[in-house]
C-alpha positions in Angstrom: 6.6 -35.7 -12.0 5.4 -32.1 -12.0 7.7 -29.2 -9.8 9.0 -29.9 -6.3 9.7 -26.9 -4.3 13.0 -27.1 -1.6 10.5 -25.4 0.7 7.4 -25.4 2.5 5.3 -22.6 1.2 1.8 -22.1 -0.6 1.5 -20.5 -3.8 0.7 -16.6 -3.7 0.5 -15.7 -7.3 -0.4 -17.5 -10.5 0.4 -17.0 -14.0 -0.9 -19.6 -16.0 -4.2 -21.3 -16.2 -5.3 -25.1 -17.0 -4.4 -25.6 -20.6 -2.5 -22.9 -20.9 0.8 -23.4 -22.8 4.0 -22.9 -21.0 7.7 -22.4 -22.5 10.7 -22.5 -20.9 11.9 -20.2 -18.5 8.3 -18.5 -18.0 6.9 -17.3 -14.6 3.9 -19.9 -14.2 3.5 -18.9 -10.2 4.9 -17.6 -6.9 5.4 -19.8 -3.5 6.0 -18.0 -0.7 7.4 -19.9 2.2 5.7 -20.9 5.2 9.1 -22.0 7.0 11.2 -18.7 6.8 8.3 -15.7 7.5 9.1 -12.5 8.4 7.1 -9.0 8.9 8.1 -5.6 7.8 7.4 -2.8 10.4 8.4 0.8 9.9 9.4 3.1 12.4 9.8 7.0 13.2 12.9 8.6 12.6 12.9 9.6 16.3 12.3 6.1 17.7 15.0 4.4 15.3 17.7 4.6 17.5 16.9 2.1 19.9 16.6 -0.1 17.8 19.2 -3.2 17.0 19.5 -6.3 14.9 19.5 -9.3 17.1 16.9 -7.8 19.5 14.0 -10.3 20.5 10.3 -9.3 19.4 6.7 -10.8 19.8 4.7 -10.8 16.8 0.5 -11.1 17.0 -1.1 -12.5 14.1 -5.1 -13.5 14.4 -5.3 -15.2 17.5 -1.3 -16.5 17.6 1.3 -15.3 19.2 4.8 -15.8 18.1 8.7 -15.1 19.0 10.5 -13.3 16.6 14.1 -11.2 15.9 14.6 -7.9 14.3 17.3 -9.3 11.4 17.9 -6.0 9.2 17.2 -2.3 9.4 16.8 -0.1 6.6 19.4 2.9 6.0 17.2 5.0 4.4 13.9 6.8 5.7 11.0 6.9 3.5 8.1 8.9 4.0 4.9 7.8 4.8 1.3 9.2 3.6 1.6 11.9 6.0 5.5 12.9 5.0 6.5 12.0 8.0 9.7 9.6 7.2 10.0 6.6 8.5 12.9 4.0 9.0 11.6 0.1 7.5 13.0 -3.0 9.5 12.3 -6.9 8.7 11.5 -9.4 12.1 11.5 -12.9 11.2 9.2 -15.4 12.8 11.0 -17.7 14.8 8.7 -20.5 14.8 6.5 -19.8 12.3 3.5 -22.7 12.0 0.4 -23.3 10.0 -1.7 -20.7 11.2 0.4 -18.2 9.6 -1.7 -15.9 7.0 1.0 -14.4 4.4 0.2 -11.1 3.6 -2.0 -10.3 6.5 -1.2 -7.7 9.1 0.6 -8.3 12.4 0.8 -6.9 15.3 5.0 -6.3 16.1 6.1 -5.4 19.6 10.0 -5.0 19.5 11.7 -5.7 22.8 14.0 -3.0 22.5 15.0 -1.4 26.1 13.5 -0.9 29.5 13.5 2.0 31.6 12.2 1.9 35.6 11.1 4.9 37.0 11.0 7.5 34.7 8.7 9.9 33.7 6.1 9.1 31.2 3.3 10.4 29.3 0.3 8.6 27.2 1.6 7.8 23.7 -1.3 9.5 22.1 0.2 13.4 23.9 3.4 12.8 21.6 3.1 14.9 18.6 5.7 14.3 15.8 6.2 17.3 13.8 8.6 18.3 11.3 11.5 19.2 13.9 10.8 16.6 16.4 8.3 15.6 19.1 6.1 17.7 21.4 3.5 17.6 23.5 0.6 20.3 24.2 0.0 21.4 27.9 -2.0 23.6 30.4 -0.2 26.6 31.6 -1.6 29.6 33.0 -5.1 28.2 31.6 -3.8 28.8 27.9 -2.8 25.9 25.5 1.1 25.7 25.0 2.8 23.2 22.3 6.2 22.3 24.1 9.1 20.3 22.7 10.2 17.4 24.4 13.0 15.2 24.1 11.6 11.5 24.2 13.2 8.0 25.4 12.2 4.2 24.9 8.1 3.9 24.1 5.8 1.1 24.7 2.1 0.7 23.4 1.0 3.3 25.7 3.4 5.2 27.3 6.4 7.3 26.1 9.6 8.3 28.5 10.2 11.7 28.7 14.0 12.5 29.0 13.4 16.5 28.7 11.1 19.4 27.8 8.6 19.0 30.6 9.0 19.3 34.3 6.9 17.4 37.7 3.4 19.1 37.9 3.3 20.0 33.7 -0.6 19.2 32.8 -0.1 17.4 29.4 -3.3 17.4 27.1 -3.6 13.7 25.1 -5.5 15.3 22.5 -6.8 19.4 21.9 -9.9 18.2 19.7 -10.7 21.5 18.3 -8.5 23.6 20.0 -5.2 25.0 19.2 -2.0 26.8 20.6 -2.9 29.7 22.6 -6.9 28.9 23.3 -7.6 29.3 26.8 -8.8 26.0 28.9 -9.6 24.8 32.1 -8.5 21.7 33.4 -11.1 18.4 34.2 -11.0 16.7 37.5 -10.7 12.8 36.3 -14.1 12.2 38.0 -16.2 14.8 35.7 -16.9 16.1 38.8 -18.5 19.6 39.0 -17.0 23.3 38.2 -15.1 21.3 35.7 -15.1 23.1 31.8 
């Protein structure tokens, strides 16, 4: 009658081969289910906290799209290949289908909060260091790193809830500079006298 799974799921991980013996209570392969998928997503110790089981997400896989809930959040931080640790959380699928890849990478957008009318900064001028985010500006035409206190985050922009004021010049990225090299700010246009 050969094996009958309780599941949908295709098989991820074979042990055995045709012909090959097989005894009792041996591993012959693994099925991973196509009915209950979920994706692991890690996140910074500084962005954790607004996160909650329950909370709706959209997950992008390929060319899908599909609705999803954050179901368990890790209590420990582990660090990543930079050191920087970071908190693991599982989303499941909420209607997975058979375009869904197992082991493939996804794209997770958690719908955690939403802020109106705040101040905000690219994502890409948020620095994460050892003792918490910062940002580099232009002040008196020298480099500065300052610390900054962050909110809720999307894909591109972060809410800034302290550490920088109306007017602050934020720098997105330094290249080759560092703290305390002068600079000169660039009008958006490239437009002349800019260095």
């Amino acid at each position: 009658k050969g094996i009958q799974a309780e599941f949908n799921g295709v098989i991820s991980d074979s042990k055995v081969v045709e012909g090959t013996a097989v005894t009792q209570g041996m591993e012959m392969f693994t099925l991973e289910s196509t009915e209950d998928v979920s994706v692991e997503i890690s996140v910074s110790k500084y962005d954790y906290a607004v996160l909650k089981e329950g909370q709706k997400a959209t997950i992008e896989m390929g060319d899908s799209t599909y609705e999803g809930t954050l179901t368990k959040i890790n209590r420990v931080a582990i660090p990543n290949a930079e050191g920087t640790p970071m908190i693991g959380a599982v989303v499941e699928i909420d209607n997975p289908d058979e375009n869904i890849f197992i082991g493939v990478e996804a794209k997770v957008t958690v719908h955690a909060a939403e802020a109106n009318a705040v101040p905000v900064v690219p994502v890409e001028a948020v620095n994460i260091g050892k003792s918490g985010s910062f940002c580099y500006v232009l002040r008196d035409g020298v480099i500065e790193k300052q610390d900054v206190e962050t909110g809720i985050s999307s894909d591109t922009k972060v809410e800034i809830t302290s550490g920088l004021e109306v007017g602050d010049q934020v720098i997105p990225d330094i290249g080759n500079l560092e703290e305390g090299s002068p600079a000169q700010a660039m009008p958006e246009d490239g437009s002349e006298g800019a260095a």
